[in-house]
C-alpha positions in Angstrom: -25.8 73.0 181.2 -28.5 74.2 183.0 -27.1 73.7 186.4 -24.0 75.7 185.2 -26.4 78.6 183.8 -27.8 79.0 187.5 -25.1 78.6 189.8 -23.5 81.4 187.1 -26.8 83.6 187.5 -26.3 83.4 191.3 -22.7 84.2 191.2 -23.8 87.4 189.3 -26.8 88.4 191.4 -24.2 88.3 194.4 -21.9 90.5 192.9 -24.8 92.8 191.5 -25.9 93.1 195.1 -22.8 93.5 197.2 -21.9 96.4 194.0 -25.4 97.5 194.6 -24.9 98.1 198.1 -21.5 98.6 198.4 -20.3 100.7 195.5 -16.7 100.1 196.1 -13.6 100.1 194.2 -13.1 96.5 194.9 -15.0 95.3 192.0 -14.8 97.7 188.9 -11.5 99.6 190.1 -11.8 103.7 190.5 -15.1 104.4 188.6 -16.9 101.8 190.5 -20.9 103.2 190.6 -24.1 102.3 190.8 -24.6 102.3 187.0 -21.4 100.0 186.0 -22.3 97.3 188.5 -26.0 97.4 186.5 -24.0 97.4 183.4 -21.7 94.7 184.5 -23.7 92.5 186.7 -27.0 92.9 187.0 -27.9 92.9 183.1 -26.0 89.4 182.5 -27.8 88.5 185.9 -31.1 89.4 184.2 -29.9 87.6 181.3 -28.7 84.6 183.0 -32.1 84.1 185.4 -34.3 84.5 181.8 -32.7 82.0 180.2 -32.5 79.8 183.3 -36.4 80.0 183.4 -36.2 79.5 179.5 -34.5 76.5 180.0 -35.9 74.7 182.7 -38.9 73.2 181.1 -36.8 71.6 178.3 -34.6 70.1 180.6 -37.4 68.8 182.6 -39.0 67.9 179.9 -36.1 65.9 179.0 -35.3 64.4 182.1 -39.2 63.3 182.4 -39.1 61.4 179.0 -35.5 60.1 180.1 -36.7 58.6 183.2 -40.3 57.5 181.4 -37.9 55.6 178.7 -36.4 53.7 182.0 -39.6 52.9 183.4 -41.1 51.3 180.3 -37.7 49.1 180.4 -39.5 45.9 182.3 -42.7 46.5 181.0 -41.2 46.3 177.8 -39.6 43.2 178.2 -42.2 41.4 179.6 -44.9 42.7 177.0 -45.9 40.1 174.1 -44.6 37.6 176.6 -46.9 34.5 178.1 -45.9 34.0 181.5 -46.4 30.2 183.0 -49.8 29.1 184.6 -50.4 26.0 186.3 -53.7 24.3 185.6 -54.8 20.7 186.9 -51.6 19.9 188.0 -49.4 21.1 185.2 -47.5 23.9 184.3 -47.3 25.9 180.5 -45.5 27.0 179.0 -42.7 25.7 180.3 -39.1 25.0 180.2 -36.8 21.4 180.9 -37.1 22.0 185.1 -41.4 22.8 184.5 -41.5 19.4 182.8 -39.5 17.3 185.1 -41.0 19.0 188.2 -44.7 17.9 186.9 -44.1 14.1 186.1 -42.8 14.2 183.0 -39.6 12.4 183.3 -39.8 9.5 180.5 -38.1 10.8 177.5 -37.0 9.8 173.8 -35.2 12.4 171.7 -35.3 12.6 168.1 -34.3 15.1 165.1 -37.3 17.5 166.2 -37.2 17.2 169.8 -37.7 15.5 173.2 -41.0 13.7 173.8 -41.4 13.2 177.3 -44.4 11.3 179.4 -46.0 11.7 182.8 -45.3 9.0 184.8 -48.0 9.4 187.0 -52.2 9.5 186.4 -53.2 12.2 185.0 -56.8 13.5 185.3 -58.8 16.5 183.6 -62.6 17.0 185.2 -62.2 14.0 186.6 -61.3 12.1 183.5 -58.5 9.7 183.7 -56.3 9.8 180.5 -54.9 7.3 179.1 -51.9 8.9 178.5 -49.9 12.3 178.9 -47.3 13.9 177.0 -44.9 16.8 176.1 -42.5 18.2 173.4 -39.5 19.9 174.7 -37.8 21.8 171.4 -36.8 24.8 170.4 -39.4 26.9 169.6 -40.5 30.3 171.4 -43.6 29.1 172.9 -43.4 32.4 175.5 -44.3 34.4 172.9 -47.6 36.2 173.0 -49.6 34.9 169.7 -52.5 32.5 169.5 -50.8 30.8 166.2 -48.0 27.8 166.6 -44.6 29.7 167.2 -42.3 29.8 164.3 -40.1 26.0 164.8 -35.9 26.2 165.4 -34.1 25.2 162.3 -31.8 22.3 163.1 -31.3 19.5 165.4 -33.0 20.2 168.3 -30.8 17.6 170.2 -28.0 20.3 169.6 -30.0 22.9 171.5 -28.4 23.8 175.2 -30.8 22.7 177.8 -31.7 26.1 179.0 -33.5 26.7 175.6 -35.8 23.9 175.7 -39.0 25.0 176.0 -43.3 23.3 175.7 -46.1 24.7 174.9 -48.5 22.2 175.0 -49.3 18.9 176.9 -51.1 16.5 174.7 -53.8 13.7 176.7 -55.0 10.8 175.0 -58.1 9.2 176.5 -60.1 5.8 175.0 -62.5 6.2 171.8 -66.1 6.4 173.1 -68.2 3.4 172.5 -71.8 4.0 172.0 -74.9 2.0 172.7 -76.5 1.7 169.4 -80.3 1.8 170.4 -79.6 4.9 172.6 -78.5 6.3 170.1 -80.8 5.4 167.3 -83.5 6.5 169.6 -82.4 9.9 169.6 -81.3 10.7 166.3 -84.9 9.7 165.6 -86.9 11.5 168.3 -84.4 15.0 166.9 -83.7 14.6 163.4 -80.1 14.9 164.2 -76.8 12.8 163.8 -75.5 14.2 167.3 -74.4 11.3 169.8 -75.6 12.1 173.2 -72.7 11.4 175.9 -75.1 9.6 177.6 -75.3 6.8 175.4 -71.5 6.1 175.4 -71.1 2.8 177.3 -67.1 2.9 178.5 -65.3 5.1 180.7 -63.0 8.1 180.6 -63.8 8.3 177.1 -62.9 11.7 174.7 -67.1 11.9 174.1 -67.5 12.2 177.7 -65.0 14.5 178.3 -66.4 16.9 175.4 -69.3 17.0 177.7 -67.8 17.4 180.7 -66.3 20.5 179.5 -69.6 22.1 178.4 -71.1 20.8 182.1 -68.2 22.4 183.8 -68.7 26.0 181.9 -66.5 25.9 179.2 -66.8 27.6 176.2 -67.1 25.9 172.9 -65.7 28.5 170.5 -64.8 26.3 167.6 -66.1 23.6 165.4 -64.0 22.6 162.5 -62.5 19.7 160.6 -63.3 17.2 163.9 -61.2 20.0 165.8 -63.4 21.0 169.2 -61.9 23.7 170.9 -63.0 25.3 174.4 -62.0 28.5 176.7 -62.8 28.9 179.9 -64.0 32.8 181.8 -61.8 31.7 184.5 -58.6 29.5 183.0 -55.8 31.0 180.3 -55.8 27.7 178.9 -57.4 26.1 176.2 -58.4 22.7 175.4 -58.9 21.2 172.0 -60.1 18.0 171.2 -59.5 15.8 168.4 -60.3 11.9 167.9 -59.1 10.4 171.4 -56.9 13.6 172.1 -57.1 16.6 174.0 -54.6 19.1 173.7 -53.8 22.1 176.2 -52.3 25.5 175.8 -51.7 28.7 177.2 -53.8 31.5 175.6 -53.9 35.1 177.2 -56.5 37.1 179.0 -57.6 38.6 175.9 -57.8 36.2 173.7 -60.1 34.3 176.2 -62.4 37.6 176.5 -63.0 38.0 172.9 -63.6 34.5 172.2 -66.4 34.3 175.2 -67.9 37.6 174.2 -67.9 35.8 170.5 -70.2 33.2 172.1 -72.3 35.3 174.1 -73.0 37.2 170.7 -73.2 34.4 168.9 -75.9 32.6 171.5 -77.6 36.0 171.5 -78.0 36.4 167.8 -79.5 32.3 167.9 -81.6 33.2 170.8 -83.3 36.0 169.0 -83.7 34.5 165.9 -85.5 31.6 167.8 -87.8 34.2 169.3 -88.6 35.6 166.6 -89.5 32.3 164.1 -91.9 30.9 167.5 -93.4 34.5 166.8 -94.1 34.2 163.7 -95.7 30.3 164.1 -97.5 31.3 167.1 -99.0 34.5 164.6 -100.2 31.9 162.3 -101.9 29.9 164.3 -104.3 32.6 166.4 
């Protein structure tokens, strides 16, 4: 409309010139003068070029939020969506073609899904598991939230392979065995129950690995019913341990952010509160 508006404005700024100019009969017949051309021309000119100015913000304003709504199209689609990472080796989420790529070809289907196992060694801080294995279904593991995605309803053998999906990748690794003496030996030198890794006698165990992830600068940000879980500043993965298991998934950026800066407060708030008992024993004693 506003392109109309103009060109119309133009057409009668032309005419109000040339009449202007050139008061002729041409345009207004015998009583063609200076004050009919105003009359006829020049006013709707005047008309035409205010509204025109009127206009022109709207319709910008328009077109801006119009071409703003088509911008925000991909980022749209790709918000509150994971996107795949690889870490030691692996890939997750993932779909049927991320499994297979990444070793895990041996499969066994069942009412809830395809369990597939690597068929090659698989090692996490150079821990050998014993074992290594997905779940291909039908959830929505791309979505963007920390809890378990919501599961398909049905048969997930009648799902078409290009809606398989994983989230996580489950290792199992041997039961630590502890030497009893090491143990006892520290339980009574701090008062504690805790099992030092040090004192478990067999390899690639779950206790060492628990370790090894503390050693190697992960974060242990949970503690609850045997469940061990741990970020990483650097990795959008977690791990979580659990009797001889350890299981990995994808978290996002965030969710890694907070649950360091949870630590760091949390190891703050101990720190202090340390400092400030020593204070008050070192007080007592001078």
């Amino acid at each position: 409309m506003l392109v109309l508006l103009v060109f119309a404005t133009l057409a009668l700024l032309m005419l109000f010139a040339v009449g202007v100019l050139f008061p002729t009969k041409v345009f207004l017949g015998p009583a063609a003068t200076r004050e009919r051309v105003m009359k006829f021309y020049g006013i709707p000119a005047i008309v035409g070029f205010v509204a025109s100015m009127a206009l022109a913000p709207a319709d910008k304003g328009a077109h801006d939020a119009e071409k703003a709504k088509d911008e925000s199209i991909a980022p749209a689609q790709a918000q509150g969506r994971r996107q795949l990472v690889n870490f030691n080796g692996m890939a997750l989420p993932g779909r049927m073609a991320d499994a297979k790529a990444t070793g895990f070809t041996e499969c066994a289907a069942d009412y809830y899904g395809y369990t597939c196992r690597r068929t090659v060694a698989t090692q996490l801080l150079g821990l050998t598991a014993q074992a290594a294995e997905l779940t291909l279904d039908g959830k929505d593991h791309f979505a963007d939230a920390y809890f378990t995605p919501e599961k398909h309803a049905g048969d997930v053998r009648k799902i078409p392979t290009e809606e398989l999906a994983y989230g996580t990748i489950k290792l199992t690794f041997t039961r630590s065995d502890y030497d009893e003496k090491c143990v006892d030996k520290h339980q009574e030198k701090t008062g504690s129950y805790s099992q030092l890794a040090s004192c478990i006698t067999n390899k690639n165990s779950i206790g060492q690995l628990n370790q090894t992830l503390l050693d190697a600068g992960w974060v242990l940000t949970r503690t609850k019913g045997g469940y061990l879980n741990y970020v990483h500043p650097q990795e959008l993965v977690e791990v979580e341990t659990k009797d001889e298991t350890a299981t990995i998934r994808r978290v996002s950026a965030d969710t890694v952010k907070d649950l360091v800066a949870r630590d760091a407060e949390r190891r703050a708030s101990q720190e202090a509160t340390e400092a400030n008992a020593a204070n008050v024993i070192g007080q007592m004693k001078r």
